[in-house]
C-alpha positions, -999 to +999 in steps of 0.1 A: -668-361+533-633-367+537-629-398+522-645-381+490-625-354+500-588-380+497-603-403+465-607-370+444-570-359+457-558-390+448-576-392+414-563-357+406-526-362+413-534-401+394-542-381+363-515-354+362-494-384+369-499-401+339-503-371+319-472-359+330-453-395+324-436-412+298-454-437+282-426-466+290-430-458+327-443-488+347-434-483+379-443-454+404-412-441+417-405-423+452-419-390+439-449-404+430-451-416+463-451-391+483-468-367+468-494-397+469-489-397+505-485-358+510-522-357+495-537-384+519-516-369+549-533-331+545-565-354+542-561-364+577-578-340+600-558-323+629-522-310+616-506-338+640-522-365+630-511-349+596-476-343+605-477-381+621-492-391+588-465-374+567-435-387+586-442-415+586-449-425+552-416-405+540-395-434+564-415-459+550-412-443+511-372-445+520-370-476+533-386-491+508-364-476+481-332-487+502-354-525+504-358-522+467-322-512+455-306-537+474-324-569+458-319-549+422-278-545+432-278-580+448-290-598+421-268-587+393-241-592+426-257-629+423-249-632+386-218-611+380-202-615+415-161-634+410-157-641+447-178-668+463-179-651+494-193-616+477-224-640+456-228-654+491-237-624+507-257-612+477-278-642+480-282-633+518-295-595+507-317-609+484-334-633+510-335-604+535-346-578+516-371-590+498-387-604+532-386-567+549-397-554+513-429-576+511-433-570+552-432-531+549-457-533+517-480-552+536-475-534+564-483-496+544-507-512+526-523-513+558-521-479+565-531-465+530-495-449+525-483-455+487-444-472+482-428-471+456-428-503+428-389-499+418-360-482+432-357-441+425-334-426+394-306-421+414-305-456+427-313-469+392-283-452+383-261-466+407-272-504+392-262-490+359-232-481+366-224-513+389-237-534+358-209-521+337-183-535+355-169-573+358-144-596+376-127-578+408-138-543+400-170-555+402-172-575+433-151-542+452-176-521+437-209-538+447-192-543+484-184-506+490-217-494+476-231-520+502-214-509+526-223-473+520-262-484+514-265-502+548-251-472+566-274-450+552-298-475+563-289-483+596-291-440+601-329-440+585-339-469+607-326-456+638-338-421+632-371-439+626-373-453+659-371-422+671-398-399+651-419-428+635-452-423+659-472-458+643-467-487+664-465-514+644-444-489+619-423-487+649-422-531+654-412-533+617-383-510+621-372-528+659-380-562+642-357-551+609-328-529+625-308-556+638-312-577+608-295-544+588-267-538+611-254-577+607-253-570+571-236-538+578-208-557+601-207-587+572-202-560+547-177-544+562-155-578+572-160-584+535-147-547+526-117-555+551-110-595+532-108-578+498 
């Protein structure tokens, strides 16, 4: 009964969804998400397991939108970068990210929680406006919104360690963590060359 209980959920918020959408929309963004994942969560039985449910598909919703904005930064950073040193480390994101990004799919996947496809508006934005600029603006630019990006990061993985209650949820973000705060020192001794 349940599992009829969850498909009809999902079908529901599927249909409003695309109702609701523009026709040129592809991708399912972070709202889509977790509403996605708020449906399956009160689905779930006891309001723990809910709760559980819930909190952690929101860390894995915003980790995947942080994995998903840095590749889309780093590889206009890969093409538009001046400084060898700053398409150096854009490569490095890219390589990074997109491993934790396909691990943390798999990984939700898994556990029936819904990620998004593309980064959210805001961080769409912030490509946008990165795109528009060239030569040493650029480079300063894409390095201080790295730098900002892996703090925020760094903050949502170790707040995860603490209130993500899945265990291999939990191995992902103890696995991943350390590989985010070397980029956040290399971004910063980056910041500091410029």
């Amino acid at each position: 009964m349940r599992i009829a209980s969850t498909f009809m959920t999902l079908a529901t918020i599927s249909i409003l969804w695309s109702c609701g959408s523009k026709s040129n929309e592809t991708t399912e963004t972070t709202e889509f998400a977790d509403s996605t994942n708020e449906a399956v969560a009160e689905n779930a039985g006891s309001d723990s397991a809910s709760a559980a449910l819930e909190q952690d598909a929101k860390f894995a919703v915003e980790a995947a939108n942080g994995g998903l904005a840095e590749v889309a930064l780093s590889k206009i950073a890969e093409q538009k970068a001046t400084n060898p040193k700053v398409k150096e480390f854009a490569k490095q994101m890219i390589k990074d990210h997109s491993k934790a990004n396909d691990e943390l799919k798999t990984l939700a996947s898994s556990k029936n929680i819904t990620l998004p496809s593309a980064p959210n508006e805001e961080k769409q934005k912030e490509a946008a406006d990165l795109g528009g600029k060239s030569g040493s603006d650029f480079d300063k630019a894409y390095i201080a919104q790295m730098k900002k990006d892996h703090n925020q990061t760094v903050k949502l993985f170790e707040d995860g360690q603490k209130d993500v209650k899945d265990s291999e949820l939990k191995a992902f973000i103890d696995k991943t963590l350390p590989v985010i705060k070397a980029h956040e020192e290399h971004v910063k001794s980056l910041d500091k060359a410029m």
